[in-house]
N, CA, C and O atoms as a printed pandas DataFrame, in Angstrom:
     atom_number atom_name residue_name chain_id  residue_number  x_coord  y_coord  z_coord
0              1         N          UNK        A               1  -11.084   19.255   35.849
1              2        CA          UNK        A               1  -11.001   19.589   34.451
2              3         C          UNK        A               1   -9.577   19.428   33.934
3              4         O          UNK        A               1   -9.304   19.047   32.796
4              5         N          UNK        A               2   -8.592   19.791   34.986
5              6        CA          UNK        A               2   -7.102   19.635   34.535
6              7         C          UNK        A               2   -6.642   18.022   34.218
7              8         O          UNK        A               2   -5.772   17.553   33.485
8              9         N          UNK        A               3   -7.543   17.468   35.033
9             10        CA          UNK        A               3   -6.786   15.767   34.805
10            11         C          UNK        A               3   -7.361   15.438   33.354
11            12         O          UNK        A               3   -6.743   14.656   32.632
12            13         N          UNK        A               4   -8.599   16.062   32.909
13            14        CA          UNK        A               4   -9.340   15.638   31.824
14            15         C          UNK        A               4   -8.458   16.393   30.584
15            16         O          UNK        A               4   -8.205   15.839   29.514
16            17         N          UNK        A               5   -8.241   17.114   30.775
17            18        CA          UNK        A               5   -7.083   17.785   29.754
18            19         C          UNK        A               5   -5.759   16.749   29.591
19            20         O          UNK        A               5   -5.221   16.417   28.535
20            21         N          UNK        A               6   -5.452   16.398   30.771
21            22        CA          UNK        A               6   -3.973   15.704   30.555
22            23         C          UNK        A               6   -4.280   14.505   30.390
23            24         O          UNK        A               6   -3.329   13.782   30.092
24            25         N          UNK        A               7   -5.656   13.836   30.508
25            26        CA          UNK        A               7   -5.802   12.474   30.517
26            27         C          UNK        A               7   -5.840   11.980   28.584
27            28         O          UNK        A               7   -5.641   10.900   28.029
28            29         N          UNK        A               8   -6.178   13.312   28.061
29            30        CA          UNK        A               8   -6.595   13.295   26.844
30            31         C          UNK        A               8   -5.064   13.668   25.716
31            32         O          UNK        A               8   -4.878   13.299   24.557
32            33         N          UNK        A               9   -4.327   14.372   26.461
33            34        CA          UNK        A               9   -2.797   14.575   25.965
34            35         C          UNK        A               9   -1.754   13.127   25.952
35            36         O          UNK        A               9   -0.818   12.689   25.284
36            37         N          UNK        A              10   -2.420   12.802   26.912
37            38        CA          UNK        A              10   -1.711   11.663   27.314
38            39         C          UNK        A              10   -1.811   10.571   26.308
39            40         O          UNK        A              10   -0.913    9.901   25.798
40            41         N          UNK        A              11   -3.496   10.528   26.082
41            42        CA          UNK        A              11   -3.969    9.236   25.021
42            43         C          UNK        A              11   -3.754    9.461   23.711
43            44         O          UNK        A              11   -4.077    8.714   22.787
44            45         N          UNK        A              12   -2.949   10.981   23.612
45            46        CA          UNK        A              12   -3.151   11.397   21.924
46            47         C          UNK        A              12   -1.665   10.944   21.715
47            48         O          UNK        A              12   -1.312   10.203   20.797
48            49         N          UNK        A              13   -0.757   11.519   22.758
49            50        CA          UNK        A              13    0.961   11.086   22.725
50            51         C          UNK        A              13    0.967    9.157   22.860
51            52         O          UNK        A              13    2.094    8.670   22.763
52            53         N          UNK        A              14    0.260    8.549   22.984
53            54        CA          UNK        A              14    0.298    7.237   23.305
54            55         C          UNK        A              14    0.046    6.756   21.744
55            56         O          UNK        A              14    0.809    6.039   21.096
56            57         N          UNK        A              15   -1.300    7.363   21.261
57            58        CA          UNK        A              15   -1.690    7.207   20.031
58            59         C          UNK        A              15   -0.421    7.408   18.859
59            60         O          UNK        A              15   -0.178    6.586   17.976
60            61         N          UNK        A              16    0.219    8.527   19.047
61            62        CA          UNK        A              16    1.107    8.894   18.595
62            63         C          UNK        A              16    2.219    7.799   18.279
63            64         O          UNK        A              16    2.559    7.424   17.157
64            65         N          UNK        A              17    2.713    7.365   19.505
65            66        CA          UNK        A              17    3.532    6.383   19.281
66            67         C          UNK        A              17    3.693    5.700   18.872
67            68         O          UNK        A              17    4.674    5.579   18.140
68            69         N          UNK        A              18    2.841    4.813   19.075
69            70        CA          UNK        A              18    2.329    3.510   18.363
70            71         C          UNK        A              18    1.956    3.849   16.915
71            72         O          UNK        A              18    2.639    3.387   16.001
72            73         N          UNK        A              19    1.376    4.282   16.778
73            74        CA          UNK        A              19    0.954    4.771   14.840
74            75         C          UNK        A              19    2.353    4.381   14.198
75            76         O          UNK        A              19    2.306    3.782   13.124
76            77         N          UNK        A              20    3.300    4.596   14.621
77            78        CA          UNK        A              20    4.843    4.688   14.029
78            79         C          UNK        A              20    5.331    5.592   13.184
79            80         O          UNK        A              20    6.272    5.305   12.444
80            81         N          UNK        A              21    4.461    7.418   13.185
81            82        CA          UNK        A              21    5.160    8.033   12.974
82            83         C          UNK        A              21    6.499    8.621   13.482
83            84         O          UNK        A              21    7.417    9.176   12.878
84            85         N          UNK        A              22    6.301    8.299   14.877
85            86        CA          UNK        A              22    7.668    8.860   15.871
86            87         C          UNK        A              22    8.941    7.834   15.272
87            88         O          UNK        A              22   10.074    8.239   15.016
88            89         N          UNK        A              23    8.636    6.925   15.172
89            90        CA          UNK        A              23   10.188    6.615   14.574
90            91         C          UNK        A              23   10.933    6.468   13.260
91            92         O          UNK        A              23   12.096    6.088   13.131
92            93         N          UNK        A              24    9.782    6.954   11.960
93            94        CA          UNK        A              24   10.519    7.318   10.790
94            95         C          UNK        A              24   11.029    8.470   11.106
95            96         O          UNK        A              24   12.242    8.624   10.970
96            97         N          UNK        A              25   10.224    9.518   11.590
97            98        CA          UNK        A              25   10.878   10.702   11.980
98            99         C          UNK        A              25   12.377   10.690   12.577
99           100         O          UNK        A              25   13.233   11.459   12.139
100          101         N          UNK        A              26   12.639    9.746   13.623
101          102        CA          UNK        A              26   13.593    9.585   14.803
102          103         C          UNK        A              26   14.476    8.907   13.184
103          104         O          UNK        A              26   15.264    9.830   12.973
104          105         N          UNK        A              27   14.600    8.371   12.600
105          106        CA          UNK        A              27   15.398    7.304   11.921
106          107         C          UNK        A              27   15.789    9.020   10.571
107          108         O          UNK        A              27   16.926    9.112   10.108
108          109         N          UNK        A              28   15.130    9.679   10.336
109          110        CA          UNK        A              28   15.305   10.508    9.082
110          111         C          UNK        A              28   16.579   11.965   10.083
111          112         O          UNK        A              28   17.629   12.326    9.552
112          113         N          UNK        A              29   16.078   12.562   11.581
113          114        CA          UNK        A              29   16.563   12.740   11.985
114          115         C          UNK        A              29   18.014   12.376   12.457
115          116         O          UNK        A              29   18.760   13.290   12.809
116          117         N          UNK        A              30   18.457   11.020   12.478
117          118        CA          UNK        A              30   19.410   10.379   12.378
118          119         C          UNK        A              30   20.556   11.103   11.297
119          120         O          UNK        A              30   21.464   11.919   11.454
120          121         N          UNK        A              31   20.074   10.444   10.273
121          122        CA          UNK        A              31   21.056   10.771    9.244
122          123         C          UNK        A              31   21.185   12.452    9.521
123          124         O          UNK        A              31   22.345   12.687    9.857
124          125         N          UNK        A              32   20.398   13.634    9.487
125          126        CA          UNK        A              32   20.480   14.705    9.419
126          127         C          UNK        A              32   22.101   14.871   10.226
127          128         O          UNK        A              32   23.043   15.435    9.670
128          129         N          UNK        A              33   22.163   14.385   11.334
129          130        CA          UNK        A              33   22.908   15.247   12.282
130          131         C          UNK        A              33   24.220   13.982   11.901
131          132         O          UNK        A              33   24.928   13.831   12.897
132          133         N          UNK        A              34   24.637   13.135   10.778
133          134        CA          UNK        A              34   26.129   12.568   10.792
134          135         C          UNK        A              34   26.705   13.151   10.119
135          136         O          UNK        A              34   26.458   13.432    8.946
136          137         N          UNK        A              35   27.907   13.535   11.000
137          138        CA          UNK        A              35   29.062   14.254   10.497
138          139         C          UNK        A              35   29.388   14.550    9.352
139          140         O          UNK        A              35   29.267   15.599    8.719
140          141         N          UNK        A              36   30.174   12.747    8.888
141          142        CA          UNK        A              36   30.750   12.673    7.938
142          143         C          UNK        A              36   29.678   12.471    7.359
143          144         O          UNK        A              36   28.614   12.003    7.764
144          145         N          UNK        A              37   30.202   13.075    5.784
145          146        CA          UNK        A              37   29.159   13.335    4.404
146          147         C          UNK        A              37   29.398   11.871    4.019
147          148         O          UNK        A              37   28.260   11.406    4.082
148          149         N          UNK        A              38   30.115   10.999    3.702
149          150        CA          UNK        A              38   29.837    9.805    2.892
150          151         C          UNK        A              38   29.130    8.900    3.821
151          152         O          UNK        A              38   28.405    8.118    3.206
152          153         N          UNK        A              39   29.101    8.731    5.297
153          154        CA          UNK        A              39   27.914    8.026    5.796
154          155         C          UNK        A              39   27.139    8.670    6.076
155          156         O          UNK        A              39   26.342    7.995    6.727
156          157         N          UNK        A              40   26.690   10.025    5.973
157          158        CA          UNK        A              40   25.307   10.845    6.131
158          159         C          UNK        A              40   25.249   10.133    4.468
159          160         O          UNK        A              40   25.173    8.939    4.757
160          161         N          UNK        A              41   25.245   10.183    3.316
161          162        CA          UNK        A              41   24.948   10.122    2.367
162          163         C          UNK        A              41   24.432    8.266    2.392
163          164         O          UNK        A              41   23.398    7.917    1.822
164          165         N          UNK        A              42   24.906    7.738    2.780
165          166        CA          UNK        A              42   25.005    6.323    3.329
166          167         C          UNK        A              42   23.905    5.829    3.530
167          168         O          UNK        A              42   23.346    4.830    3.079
168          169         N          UNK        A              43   23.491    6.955    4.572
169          170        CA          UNK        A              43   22.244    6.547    5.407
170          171         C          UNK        A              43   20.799    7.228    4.592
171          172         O          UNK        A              43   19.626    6.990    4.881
172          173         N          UNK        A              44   21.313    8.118    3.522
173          174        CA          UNK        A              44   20.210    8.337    3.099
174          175         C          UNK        A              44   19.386    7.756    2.001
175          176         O          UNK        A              44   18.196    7.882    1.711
176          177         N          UNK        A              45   20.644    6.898    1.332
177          178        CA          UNK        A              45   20.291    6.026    0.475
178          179         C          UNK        A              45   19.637    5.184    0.944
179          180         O          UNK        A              45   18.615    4.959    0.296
180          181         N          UNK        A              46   19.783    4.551    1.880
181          182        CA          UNK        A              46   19.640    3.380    2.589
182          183         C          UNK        A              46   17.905    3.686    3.347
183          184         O          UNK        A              46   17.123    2.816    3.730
184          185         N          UNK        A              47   17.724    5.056    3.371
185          186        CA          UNK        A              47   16.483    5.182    3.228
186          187         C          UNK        A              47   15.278    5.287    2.399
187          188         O          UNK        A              47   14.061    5.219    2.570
188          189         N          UNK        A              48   16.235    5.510    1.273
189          190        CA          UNK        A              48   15.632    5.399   -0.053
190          191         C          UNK        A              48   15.182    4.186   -0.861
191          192         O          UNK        A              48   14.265    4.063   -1.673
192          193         N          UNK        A              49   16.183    3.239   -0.360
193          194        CA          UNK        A              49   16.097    2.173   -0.658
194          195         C          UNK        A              49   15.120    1.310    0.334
195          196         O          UNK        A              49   14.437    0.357   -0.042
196          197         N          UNK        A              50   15.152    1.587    1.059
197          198        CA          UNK        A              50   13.437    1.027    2.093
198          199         C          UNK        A              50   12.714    1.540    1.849
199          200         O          UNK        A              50   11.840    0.962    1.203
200          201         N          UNK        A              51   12.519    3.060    2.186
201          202        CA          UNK        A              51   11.324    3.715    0.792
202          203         C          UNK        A              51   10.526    2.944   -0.527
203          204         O          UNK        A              51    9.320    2.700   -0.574
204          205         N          UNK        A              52   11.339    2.697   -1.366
205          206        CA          UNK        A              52   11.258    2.313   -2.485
206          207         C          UNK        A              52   11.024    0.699   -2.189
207          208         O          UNK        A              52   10.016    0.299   -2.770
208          209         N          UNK        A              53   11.489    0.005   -1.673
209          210        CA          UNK        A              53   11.050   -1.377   -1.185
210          211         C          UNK        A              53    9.437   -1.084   -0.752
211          212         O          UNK        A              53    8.623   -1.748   -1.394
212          213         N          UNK        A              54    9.132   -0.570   -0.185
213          214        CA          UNK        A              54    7.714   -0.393    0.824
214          215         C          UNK        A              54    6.513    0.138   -0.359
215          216         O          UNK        A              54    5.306   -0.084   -0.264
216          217         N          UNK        A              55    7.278    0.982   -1.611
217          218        CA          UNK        A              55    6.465    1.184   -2.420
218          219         C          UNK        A              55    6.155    0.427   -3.546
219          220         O          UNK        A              55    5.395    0.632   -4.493
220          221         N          UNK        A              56    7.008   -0.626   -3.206
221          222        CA          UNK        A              56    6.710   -1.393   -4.706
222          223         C          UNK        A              56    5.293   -1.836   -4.846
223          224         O          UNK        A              56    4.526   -1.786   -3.885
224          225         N          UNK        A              57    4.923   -2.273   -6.028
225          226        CA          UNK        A              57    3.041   -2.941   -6.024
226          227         C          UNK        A              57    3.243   -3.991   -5.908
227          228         O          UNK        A              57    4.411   -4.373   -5.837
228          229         N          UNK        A              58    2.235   -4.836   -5.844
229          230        CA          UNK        A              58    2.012   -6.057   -5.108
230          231         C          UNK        A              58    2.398   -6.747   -6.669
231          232         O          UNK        A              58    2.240   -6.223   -7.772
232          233         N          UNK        A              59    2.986   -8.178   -6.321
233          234        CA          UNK        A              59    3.354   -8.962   -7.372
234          235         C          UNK        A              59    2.157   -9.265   -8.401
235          236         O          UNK        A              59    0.932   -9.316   -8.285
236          237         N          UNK        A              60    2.789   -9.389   -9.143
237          238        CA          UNK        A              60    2.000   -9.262  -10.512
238          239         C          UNK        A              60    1.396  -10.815  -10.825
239          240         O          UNK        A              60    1.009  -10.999  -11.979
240          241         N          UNK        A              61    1.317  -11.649  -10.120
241          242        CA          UNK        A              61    0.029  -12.767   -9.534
242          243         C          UNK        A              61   -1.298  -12.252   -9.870
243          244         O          UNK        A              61   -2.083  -13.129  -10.229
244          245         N          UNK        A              62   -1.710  -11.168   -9.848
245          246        CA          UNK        A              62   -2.801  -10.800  -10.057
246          247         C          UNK        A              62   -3.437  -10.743  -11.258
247          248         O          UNK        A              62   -4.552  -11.200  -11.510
248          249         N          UNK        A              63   -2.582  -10.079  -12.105
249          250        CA          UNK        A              63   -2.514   -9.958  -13.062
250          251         C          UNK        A              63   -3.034  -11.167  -13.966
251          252         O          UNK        A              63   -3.871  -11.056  -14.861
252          253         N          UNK        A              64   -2.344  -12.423  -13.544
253          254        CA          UNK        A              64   -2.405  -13.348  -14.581
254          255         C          UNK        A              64   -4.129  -14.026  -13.673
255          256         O          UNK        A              64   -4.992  -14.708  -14.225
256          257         N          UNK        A              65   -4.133  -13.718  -12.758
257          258        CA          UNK        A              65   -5.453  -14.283  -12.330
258          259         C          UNK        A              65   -6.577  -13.401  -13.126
259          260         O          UNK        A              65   -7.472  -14.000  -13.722
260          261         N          UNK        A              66   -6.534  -12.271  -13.129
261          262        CA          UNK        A              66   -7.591  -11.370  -13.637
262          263         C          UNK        A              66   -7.624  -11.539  -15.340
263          264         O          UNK        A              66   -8.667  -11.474  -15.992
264          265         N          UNK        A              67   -6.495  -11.730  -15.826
265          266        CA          UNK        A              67   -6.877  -12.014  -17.083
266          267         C          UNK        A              67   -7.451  -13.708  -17.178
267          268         O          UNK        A              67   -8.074  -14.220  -18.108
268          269         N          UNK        A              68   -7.217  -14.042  -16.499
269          270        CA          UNK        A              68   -8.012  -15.711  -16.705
270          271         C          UNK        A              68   -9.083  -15.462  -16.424
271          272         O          UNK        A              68   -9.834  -16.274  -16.963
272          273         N          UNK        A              69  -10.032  -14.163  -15.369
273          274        CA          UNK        A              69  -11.224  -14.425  -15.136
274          275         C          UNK        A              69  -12.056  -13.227  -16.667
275          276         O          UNK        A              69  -13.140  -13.466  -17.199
276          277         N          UNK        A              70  -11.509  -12.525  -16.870
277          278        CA          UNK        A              70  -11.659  -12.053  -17.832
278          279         C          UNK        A              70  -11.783  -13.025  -19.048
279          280         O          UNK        A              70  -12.661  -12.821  -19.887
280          281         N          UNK        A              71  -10.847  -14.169  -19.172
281          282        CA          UNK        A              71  -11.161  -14.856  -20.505
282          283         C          UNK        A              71  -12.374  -15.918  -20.359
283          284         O          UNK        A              71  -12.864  -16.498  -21.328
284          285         N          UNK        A              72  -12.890  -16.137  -18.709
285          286        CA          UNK        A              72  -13.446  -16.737  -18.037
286          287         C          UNK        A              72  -15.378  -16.249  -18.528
287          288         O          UNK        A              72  -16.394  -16.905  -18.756
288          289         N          UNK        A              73  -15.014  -14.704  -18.489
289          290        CA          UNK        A              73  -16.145  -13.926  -18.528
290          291         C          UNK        A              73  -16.580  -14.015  -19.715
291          292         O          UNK        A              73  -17.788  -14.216  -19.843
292          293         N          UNK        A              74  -15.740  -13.894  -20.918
293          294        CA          UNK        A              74  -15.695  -13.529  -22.243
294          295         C          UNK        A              74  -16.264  -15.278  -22.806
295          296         O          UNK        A              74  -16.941  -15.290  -23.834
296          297         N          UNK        A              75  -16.046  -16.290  -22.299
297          298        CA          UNK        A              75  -16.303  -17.817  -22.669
298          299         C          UNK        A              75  -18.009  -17.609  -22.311
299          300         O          UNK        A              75  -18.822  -17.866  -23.198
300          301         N          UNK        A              76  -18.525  -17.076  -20.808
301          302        CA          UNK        A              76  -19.420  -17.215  -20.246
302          303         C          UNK        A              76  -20.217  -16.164  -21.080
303          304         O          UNK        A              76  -21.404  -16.487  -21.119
304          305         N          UNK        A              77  -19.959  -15.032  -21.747
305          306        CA          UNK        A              77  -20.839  -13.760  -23.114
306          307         C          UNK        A              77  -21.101  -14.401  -24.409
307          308         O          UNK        A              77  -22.014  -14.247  -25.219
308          309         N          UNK        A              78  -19.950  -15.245  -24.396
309          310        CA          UNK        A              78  -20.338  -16.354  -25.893
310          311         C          UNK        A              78  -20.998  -16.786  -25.583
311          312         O          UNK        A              78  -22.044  -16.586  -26.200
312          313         N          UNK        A              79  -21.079  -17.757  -24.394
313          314        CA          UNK        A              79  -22.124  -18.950  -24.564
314          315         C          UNK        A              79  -23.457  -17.988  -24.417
315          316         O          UNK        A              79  -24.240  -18.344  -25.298
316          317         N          UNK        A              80  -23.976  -16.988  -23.703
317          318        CA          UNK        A              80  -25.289  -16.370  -23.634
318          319         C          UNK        A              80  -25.403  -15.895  -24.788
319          320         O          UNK        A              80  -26.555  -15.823  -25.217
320          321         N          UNK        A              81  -24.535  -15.526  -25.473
321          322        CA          UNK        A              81  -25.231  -14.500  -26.885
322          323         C          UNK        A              81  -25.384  -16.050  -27.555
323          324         O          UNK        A              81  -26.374  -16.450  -26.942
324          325         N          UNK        A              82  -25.174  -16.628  -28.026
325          326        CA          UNK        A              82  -25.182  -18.175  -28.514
326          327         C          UNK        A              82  -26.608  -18.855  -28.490
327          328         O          UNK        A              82  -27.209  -19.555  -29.305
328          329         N          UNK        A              83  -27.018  -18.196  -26.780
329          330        CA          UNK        A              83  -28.258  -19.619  -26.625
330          331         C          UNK        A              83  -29.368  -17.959  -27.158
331          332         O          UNK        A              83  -30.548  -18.126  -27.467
332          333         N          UNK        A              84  -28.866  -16.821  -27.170
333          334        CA          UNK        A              84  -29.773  -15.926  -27.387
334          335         C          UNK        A              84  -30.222  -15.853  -29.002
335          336         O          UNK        A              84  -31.310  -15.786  -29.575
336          337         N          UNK        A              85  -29.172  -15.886  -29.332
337          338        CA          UNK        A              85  -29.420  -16.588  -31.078
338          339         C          UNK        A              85  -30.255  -17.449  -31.219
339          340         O          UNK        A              85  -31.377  -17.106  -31.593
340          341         N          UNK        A              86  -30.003  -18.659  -30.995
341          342        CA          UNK        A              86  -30.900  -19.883  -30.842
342          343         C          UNK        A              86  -32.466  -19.050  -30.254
343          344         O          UNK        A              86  -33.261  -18.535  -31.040
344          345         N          UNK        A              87  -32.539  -19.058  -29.663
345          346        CA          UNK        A              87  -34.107  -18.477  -28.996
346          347         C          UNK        A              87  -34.597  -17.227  -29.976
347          348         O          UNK        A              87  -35.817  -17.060  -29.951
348          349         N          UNK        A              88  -34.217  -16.763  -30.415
349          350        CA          UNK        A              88  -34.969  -15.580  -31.332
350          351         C          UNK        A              88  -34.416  -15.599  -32.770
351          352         O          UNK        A              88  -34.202  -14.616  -33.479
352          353         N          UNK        A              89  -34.217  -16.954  -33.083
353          354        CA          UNK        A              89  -34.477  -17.275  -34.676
354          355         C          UNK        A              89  -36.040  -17.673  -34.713
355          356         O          UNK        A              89  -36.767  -16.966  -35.412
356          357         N          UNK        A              90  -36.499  -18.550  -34.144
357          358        CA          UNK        A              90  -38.132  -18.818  -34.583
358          359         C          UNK        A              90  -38.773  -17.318  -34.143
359          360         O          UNK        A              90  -39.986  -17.265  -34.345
360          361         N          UNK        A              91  -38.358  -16.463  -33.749
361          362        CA          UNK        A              91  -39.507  -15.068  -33.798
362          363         C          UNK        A              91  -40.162  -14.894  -34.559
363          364         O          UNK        A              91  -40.912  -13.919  -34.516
C-alpha cells in the first residue's frame, strides 16, 4: 500500500513539473530575494513585460476575415429575400 501511495506522489510531482507551474514560480521567486532595489525592480518589470506579451490577443487578421464573411452572408440574405419576392408575387 506504501509503494501505491508514493507511486502516486511521485506521478503528481512529475505532473507538476512539466505543467510549468514550477518555474514561473522559481523565476517570480527570483526577483523576490535581489538585493539591490533597482535590479529587483528590473526584474520585475521585465516580468511584466512578458506577462503582458503572453496576454496580448491574437492579431487582428481575424477581424478583417470575419467582416468579409459577414458581408459574404449579408450578399447571400439579399439574394434569398430577392428570389423570395419573385416567388410570392403571383400568390
Amino acid at each position: 500500500m506504501d509503494s501505491i501511495i508514493v507511486r502516486y506522489c511521485f506521478a503528481a510531482l512529475i505532473a507538476f513539473a512539466i505543467s510549468g507551474a514550477a518555474p514561473a514560480t522559481a523565476v517570480e521567486q527570483n526577483c523576490r530575494f535581489i538585493q539591490a532595489k533597482p535590479e529587483r525592480e528590473a526584474c520585475y518589470k521585465q516580468q511584466e513585460d512578458e506577462l503582458a506579451a503572453r496576454r496580448k490577443p491574437a492579431p487582428a487578421t481575424d477581424a478583417g476575415r470575419t467582416l468579409e464573411t459577414l458581408r459574404q452572408m449579408r450578399q447571400d440574405d439579399d439574394a434569398v429575400y430577392r428570389s423570395i419576392n419573385n416567388i410570392c408575387r403571383g400568390c
